[in-house]
Every structure is written in structure tokens, then in C-alpha cells.
C-alpha positions in Angstrom: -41.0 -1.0 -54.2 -39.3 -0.6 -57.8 -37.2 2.5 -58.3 -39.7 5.0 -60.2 -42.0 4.6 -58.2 -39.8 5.4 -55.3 -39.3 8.7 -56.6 -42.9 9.1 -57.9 -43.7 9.2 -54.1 -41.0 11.2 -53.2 -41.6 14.0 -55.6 -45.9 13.6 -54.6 -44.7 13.7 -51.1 -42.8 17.1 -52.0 -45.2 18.5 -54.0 -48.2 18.1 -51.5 -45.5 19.9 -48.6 -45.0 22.6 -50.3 -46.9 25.9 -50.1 -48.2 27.0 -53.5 -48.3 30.9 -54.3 -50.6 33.2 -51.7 -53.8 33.7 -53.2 -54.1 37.3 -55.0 -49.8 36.6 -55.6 -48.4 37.8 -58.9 -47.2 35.2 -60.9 -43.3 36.4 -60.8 -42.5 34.7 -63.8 -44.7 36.4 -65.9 -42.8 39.6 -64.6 -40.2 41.4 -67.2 -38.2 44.5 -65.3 -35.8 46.5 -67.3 -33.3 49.1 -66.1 -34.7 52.3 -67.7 -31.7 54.2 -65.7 -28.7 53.4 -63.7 -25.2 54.7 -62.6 -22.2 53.2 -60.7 -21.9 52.9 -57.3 -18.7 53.5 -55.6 -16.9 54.7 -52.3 -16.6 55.2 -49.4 -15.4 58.4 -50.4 -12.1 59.8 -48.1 -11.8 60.3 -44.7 -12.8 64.4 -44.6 -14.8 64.3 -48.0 -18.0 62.5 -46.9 -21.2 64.0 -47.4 -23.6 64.1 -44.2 -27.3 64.3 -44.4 -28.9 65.1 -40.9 -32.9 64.3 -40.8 -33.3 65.4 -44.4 -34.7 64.3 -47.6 -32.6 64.0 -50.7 -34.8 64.5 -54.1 -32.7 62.4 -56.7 -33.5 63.2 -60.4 -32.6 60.7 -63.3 -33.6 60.7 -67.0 -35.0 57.5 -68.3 -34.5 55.4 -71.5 -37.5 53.4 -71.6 -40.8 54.2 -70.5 -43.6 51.7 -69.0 -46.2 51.5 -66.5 -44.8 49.7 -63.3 -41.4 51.0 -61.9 -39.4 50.2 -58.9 -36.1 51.8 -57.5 -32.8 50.3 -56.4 -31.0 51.6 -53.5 -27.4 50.6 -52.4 -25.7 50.1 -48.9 -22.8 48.5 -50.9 -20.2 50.3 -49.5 -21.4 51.4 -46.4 -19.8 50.0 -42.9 -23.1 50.7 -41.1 -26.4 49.9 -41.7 -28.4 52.5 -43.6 -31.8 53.8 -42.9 -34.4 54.8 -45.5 -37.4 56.4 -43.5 -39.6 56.7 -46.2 -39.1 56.9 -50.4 -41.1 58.3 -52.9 -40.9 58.8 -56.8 -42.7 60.7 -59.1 -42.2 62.6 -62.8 -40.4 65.3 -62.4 -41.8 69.1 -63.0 -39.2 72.1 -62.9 -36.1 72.5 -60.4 -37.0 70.4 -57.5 -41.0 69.6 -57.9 -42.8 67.1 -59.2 -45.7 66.9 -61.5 -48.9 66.9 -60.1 -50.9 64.0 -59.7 -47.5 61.8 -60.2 -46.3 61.1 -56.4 -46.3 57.2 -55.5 -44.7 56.1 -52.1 -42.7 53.3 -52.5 -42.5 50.6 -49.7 -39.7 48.0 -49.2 -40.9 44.3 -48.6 -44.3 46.1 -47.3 -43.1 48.3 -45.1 -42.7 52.0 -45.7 -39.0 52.1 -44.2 -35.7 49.7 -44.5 -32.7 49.7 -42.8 -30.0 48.5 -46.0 -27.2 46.1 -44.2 -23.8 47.3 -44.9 -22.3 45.5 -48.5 -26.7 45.4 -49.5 -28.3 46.6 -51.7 -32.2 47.2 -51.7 -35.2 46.9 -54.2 -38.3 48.7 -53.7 -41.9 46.8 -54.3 -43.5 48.3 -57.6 -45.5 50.7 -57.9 -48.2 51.9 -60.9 -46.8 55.1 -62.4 -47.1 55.8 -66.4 -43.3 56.6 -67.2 -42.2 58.1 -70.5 -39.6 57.2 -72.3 -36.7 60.2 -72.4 -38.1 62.0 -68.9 -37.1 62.9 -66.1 -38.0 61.3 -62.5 -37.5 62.7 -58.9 -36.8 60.1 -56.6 -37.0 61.3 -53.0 -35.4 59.1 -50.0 -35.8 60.6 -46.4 -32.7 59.9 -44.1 -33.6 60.0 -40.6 -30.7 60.6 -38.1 -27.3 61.4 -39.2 -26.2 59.5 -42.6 -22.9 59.0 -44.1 -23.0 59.0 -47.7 -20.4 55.9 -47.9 -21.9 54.6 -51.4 -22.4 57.3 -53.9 -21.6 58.0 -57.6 -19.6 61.2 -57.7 -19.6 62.1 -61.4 -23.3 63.3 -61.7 -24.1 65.8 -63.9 -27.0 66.0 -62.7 -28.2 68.7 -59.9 -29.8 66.9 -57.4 -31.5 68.6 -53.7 -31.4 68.5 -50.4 -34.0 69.4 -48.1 -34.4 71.0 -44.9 -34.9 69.3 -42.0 -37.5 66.3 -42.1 -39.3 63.8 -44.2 -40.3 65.9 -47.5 -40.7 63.2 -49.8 -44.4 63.5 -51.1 -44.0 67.1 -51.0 -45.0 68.5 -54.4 -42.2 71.4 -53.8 -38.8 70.6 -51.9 -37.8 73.3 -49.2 -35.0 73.4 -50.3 -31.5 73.5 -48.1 -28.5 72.4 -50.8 -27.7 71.3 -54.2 -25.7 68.5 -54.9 -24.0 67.0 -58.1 -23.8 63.4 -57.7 -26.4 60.5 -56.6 -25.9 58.7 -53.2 -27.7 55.4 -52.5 -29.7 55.6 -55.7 -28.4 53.1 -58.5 -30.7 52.1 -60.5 -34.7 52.6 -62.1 -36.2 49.5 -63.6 -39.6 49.4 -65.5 -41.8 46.9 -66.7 -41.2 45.9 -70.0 -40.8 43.6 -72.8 -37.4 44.5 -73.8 -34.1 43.9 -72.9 -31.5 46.3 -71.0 -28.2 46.7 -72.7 -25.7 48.3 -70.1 -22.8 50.5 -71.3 -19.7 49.8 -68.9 -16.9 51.4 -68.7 -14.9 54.8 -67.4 -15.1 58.8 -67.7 -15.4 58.9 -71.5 -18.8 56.8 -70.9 -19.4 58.5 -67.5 -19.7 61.7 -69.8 -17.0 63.5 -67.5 -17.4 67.5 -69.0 -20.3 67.2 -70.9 -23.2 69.7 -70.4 -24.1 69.4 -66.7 -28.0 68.9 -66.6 -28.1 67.9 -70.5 -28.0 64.2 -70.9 -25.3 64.5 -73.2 -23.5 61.5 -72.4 -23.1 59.2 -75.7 -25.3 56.7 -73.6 -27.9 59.5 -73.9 -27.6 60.0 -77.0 -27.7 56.0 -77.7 -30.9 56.1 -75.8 -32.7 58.8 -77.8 -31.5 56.8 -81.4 -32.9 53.8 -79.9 -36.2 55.8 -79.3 -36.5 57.6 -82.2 -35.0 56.2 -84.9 -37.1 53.7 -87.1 -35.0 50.3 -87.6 -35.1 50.3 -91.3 -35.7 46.2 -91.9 -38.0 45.9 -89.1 -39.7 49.2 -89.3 -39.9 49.4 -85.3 -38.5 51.8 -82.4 -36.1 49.2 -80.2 -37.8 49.2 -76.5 -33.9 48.4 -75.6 -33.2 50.3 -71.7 -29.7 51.9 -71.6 -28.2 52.1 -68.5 -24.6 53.3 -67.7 -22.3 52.5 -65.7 -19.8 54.2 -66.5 -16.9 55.7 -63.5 -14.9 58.1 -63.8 -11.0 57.2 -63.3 -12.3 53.5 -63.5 -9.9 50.5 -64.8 -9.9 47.4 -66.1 -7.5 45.1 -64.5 -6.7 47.2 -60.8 -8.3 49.4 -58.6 -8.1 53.3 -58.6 -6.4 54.9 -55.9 -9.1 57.5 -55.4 -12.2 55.0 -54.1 -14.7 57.3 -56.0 -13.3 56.0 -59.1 -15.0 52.3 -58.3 -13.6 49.1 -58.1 -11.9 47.5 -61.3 -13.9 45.7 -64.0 -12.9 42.5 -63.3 -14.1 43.3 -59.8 -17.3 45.0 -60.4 -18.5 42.9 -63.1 -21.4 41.1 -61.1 -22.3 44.1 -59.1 -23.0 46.3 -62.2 -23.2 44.4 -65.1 -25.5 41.3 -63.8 -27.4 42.6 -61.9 -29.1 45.0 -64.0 -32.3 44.3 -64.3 -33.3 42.9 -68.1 -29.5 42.7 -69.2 -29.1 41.0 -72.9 -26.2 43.2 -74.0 -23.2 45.5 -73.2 -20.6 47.5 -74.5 -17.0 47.7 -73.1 -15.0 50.9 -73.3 -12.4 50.4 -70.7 -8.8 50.6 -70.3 -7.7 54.3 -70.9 -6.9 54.5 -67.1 -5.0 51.3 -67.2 -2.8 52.7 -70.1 -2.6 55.8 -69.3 -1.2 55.4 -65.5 1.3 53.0 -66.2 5.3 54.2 -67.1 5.3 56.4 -69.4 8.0 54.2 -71.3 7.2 51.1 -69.9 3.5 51.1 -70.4 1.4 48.2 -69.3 1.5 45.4 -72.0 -1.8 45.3 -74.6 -1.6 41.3 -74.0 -2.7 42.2 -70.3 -5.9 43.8 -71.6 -6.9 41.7 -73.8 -6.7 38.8 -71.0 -8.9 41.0 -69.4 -11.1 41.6 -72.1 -11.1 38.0 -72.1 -12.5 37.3 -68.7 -15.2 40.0 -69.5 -16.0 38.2 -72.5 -16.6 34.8 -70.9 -18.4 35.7 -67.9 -21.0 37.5 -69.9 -21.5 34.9 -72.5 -21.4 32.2 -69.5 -24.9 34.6 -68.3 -26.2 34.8 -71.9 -25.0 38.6 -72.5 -23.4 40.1 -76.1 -20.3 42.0 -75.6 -20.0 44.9 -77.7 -16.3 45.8 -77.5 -15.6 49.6 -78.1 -12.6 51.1 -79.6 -10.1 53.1 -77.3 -10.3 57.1 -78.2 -7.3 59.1 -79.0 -5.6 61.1 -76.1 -2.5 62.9 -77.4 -1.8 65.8 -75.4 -4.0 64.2 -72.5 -1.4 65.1 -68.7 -0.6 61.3 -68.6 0.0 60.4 -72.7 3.0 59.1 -74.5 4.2 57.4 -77.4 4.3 54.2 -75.8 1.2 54.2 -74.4 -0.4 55.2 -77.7 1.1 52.7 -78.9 -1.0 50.6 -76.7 -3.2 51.5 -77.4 -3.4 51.0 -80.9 -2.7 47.6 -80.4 -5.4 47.2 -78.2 -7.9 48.8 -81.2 -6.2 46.4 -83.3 -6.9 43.2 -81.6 -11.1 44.6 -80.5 -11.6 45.2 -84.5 -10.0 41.9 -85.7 -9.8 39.4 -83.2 -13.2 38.6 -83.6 -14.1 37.3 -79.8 -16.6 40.5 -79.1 -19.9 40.1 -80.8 -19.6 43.0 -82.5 -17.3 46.4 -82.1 -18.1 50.1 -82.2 -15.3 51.8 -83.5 -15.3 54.8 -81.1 -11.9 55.6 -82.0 -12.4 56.0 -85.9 -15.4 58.0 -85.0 -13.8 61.1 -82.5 -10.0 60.8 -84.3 -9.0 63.8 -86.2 -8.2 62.4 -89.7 -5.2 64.5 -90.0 -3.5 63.4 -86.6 -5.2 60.3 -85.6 -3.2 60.4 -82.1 -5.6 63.3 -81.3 -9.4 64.1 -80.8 -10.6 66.0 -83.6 -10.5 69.7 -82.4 -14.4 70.2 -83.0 -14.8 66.7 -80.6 -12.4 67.8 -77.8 -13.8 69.3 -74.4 -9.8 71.0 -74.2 -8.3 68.5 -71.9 -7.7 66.3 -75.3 -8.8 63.1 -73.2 -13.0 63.5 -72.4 -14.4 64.5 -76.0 -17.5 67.5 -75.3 -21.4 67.5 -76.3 -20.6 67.1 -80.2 -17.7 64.2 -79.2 -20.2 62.4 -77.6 -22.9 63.2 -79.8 -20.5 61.6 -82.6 -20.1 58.3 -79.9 -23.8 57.8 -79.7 -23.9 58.0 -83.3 -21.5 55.8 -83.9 -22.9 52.4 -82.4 -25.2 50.4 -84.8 -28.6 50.1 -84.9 -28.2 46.8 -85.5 -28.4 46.5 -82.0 -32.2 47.6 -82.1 -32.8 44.8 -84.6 -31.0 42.5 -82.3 -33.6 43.7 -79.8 -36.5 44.0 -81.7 -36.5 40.2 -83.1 -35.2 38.9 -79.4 -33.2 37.1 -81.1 -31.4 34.8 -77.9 -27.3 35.3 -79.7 -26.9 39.1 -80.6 -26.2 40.1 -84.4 -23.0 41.0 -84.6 -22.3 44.5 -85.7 -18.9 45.7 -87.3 
């Protein structure tokens, strides 16, 4: 028998053994899931600072970027050392405090089954659910821990007041009995929708956590990126961007090393996969790290700027190698920050230097030239500064979200497959 036809019966062979899609299947590929919402899991948190939830139900609230009509949760075991049990999940829109709207509840099942126990280092996705979600609303997500759970994976900075319930499985209640409040989001990392645009995921530390903004606000500059994007006309294309912003910013978090404190995630170059790839929809993201890095090295002897922008580097490559845009963002001022020096500044204005001119991100947001006082570029304008002259308040990141082009809507909007580069 010649060759091709060899293979010819080979590949029938093959294609006769295996099972085509279940009748009544959706097509997968004609799916298109974008993260409306995310945040950065970290942990485990230290010995004698773990939160414990006993037999209750935790009611999760996160505000969303991008609406649709199909949505599904991520939950995270990540860094857990025990297997994690969700007895049962729901999500609806959210009405005042702890309730949700009427007529909104879905129950969310995992791989058909209304429960999941997450192996430790997992992560989960829910199965889909119809729901109408708005763009720029709030959602309650409510996970019901049976037993005694340790909350090992959890994002600590969340500005956010989330609930606690009493004891048992509240989750399609319409009003929480509430036990506790909380301010930060275990398990829960990310909200995807169905849509037809891209995600563009802002990484980075504190200053894009939104550390001492207006708790309960969404006045993070990725909030205020995500209500530009919706409401703000691109003037060539005449279009709102359907772009999802999701952000995973930590607070403390570096680029090149870990924190010492665990809440403060693993390094960039660690996390990269974890929170940048596997975001659902991801086309584009924005780098703003390296503060941290800077800022706790010797105060005369700071670490080198050629360090960083090897790191930048690697971030660079591995994104492009997955077809994502880097948006590299300018480093803020921070004179009269506890850790600042001359040396470090100096740093840092090397490392601004080489993200404006270098010419290896696909475009730059000039953060820096945005929050500077004119007078004393070393320094946050006063109006921008939150007091501790490192994190700027509402306005500064007001001024942050302002500052990113909207050519990254027109980007979007012509899905275009290399990003337009913005300067």
C-alpha cells in the first residue's frame, strides 16, 4: 500500500473511533467568555490570621465591566493545603446591603453537580448560567461552606464589604441573615460573561489594587478605565469598546521576588500564568509594577533599573508568545513615601525612561506624567495624594483612569489581531 493512502486509512480509522459531540452539546467553539471582573488570589495568609467560616454562607459582591447574558464564576483552591468544599453557589444582581434583586437568583452547578470539592493548588469553573448582566453593576455571589473552612486563598485588599451568614446554606436567600462583614474576597477570583469582546487585564501592585481609595466606590483607576470604556464614544469608530477589565492588582506585590507577607502574592514573573492567561478573553494588559521592588531594596544601594527591565522583558515575551499587547505603565512619584530615597528615585526615573522610549511595550500610559506635581516631580501632586505620598486617592486615580488611551477601545472595537500602539 503507497504511503497516502496509508495515512488516508489511518486518519478514516481515527475519525470513525472517535465520539463526535453528545447530541443537544454546545458547540464550544462557538463559545466567547470574557472576564467582566476579577481580583488576585493570594495566601495562605499567617499562621494566627486565617479567617474560618464554620457551616456558613459567604455573599461575595463584585462590580462588573461588561455586561452579557450568560455568566459563570471562578473559584480558587490555589493556595489551599486541603481540599475545599463548595456545598452549593449561587449568583444573582445585587439589591441593597446584602440582598439580591428579585427575580435574579441562578444556582450555579460545577460539572453538573450542585457541589465540588476544589483540590488543593485548583482552581474551579462553574457551568453557565442565563442571567441578563449590566454592564457597571453589582453581582452577589454566594458560596455555602459546609464544615469548618480555612480561608487559605483569599485577596485581602478588598474594598469591598462582603457578608457572612449565620449558620447554614443561605445562598438563594433573597436577604442574608446576616452574622459578619468582611473586606476582602476568599475563593472567588474571577466573573466571565459571554461576549464578543476581548478582556484586557490590568496587572500589577497597590497603586492598581486601589489601596485607600473609597471603600465600597469603585474608585480604582481600573474602575474608572472600565466606565470610559463604557461610556465614552471612540471618536473614529463612533462605538462603546465591549473591552472587560479585570484587575489583578496586589497589594505589596513585586516584580522580580516574592513579598515577605504571603497576602501580598507571588512575584510577577511567578504569577504571570495564574493571573494574566488565564483570564478568560485576554487580548491586552497593562503593567504597573516594580514600586515594591524599588522601594524595598537599600536605600543607597537600590536594586539596579537593568534588573527590571529584564523583567519587563520576560513579561513582554511571554505575552506576545500567547498573542497579548503589553501596555507598559509609567512608575508614580513617591517622595516622602516611609521607604523613599534619592537613589531609588533615581530608579526609578530610569526605569520611566527606558518604558517611554525603548519601544518594546506596545504602547505606554504615562501614569507618572499624569499624578506628578509639576512643581516637584519627585512627589504626587497634593490634590492626587491619599497622605501617605505613595497610593494616590479618588481624584489620583480618577486622573490614572483618565490617563490610558482610548485607543485601546479602537484596538478592541476593529479586533484588530496586533494592538495599536498608543503613546
Amino acid at each position: 500500500m503507497q504511503l497516502t493512502s496509508a495515512l488516508g486509512a489511518i486518519a478514516l480509522a481515527l475519525g470513525l473511533a472517535l465520539p463526535g459531540p453528545p447530541a443537544g452539546a454546545q458547540n464550544w467553539t462557538d463559545e466567547h467568555w470574557t472576564g467582566t471582573w476579577g481580583t488576585a488570589p493570594a495566601g495562605p495568609p499567617a499562621a494566627g490570621s486565617v479567617q474560618t467560616f464554620t457551616d456558613q454562607t459567604l455573599r461575595l459582591v463584585v462590580h462588573t465591566s461588561i455586561g452579557g447574558n450568560r455568566v459563570r464564576i471562578r473559584v480558587s483552591n490555589e493556595f489551599g493545603g486541603t481540599p475545599l468544599r463548595i456545598g452549593a453557589a449561587h449568583i444573582a444582581l445585587r439589591g441593597a446591603g446584602s440582598d439580591i434583586a428579585p427575580g435574579t437568583d441562578r444556582a450555579l452547578s460545577f460539572s453538573g453537580s450542585p457541589a465540588i470539592t476544589i483540590p488543593p493548588g485548583a482552581p474551579a469553573l462553574s457551568d453557565p448560567v442565563e442571567l441578563n448582566v449590566p454592564a457597571l453593576a453589582d453581582l452577589a455571589v454566594s458560596l455555602y461552606l459546609p464544615g469548618t473552612v480555612a480561608a487559605s486563598t483569599v485577596h485581602d485588599t478588598g474594598l469591598q464589604t462582603n457578608y457572612v451568614s449565620l449558620p447554614g446554606d443561605f445562598t438563594a436567600a433573597a436577604t442574608l441573615p446576616v452574622a459578619g462583614a468582611i473586606a476582602n474576597w476568599p475563593f472567588l477570583t474571577e466573573v466571565d460573561v459571554d461576549s464578543a469582546g476581548p478582556a484586557i487585564v490590568a496587572l500589577g501592585d497597590s497603586i492598581t489594587d486601589g489601596t485607600r481609595s473609597t471603600v465600597d466606590a469603585n474608585k480604582r483607576w481600573p474602575d474608572w478605565l472600565a466606565r470610559r470604556l463604557h461610556t465614552v464614544r471612540d471618536p473614529v469608530l463612533g462605538i462603546n469598546a465591549r473591552l472587560g477589565v479585570v484587575n489583578r492588582g496586589v497589594g505589596g506585590n513585586r516584580l522580580l521576588t516574592d513579598a515577605p507577607n504571603s497576602l501580598a502574592g507571588r512575584g510577577i514573573l511567578e504569577r504571570f500564568e495564574r493571573d494574566v492567561l488565564a483570564t478568560s478573553g485576554v487580548r491586552y494588559m497593562t503593567l504597573m509594577i516594580g514600586i515594591n521592588d524599588i522601594g524595598n531594596s537599600p536605600n543607597t544601594a537600590p536594586i539596579p533599573a537593568v534588573d527590571l527591565i529584564a523583567g519587563y522583558r520576560q513579561v513582554i515575551a511571554r505575552a506576545h508568545a500567547k498573542g497579548i499587547a503589553v501596555f507598559g505603565a509609567t512608575l508614580t512619584p513617591f517622595e516622602g513615601a516611609a521607604f523613599y530615597s534619592p537613589e531609588k528615585n533615581a530608579v526609578r526615573q530610569a526605569v520611566n525612561n527606558w518604558i517611554r522610549s525603548s519601544g518594546e511595550f506596545d504602547g505606554v500610559i504615562d501614569f507618572d506624567l499624569a499624578t506628578r506635581d509639576p512643581m516637584r516631580p519627585s512627589r504626587l501632586l497634593p490634590a492626587y495624594d491619599s497622605g501617605d505620598h505613595l497610593h494616590p486617592n479618588d481624584l489620583g486615580y480618577q486622573a490614572m483612569g483618565n490617563a490610558v488611551p482610548l485607543a485601546l477601545s479602537r484596538s478592541a472595537g476593529v479586533k484588530l489581531k496586533p494592538a495599536l500602539p498608543v503613546r
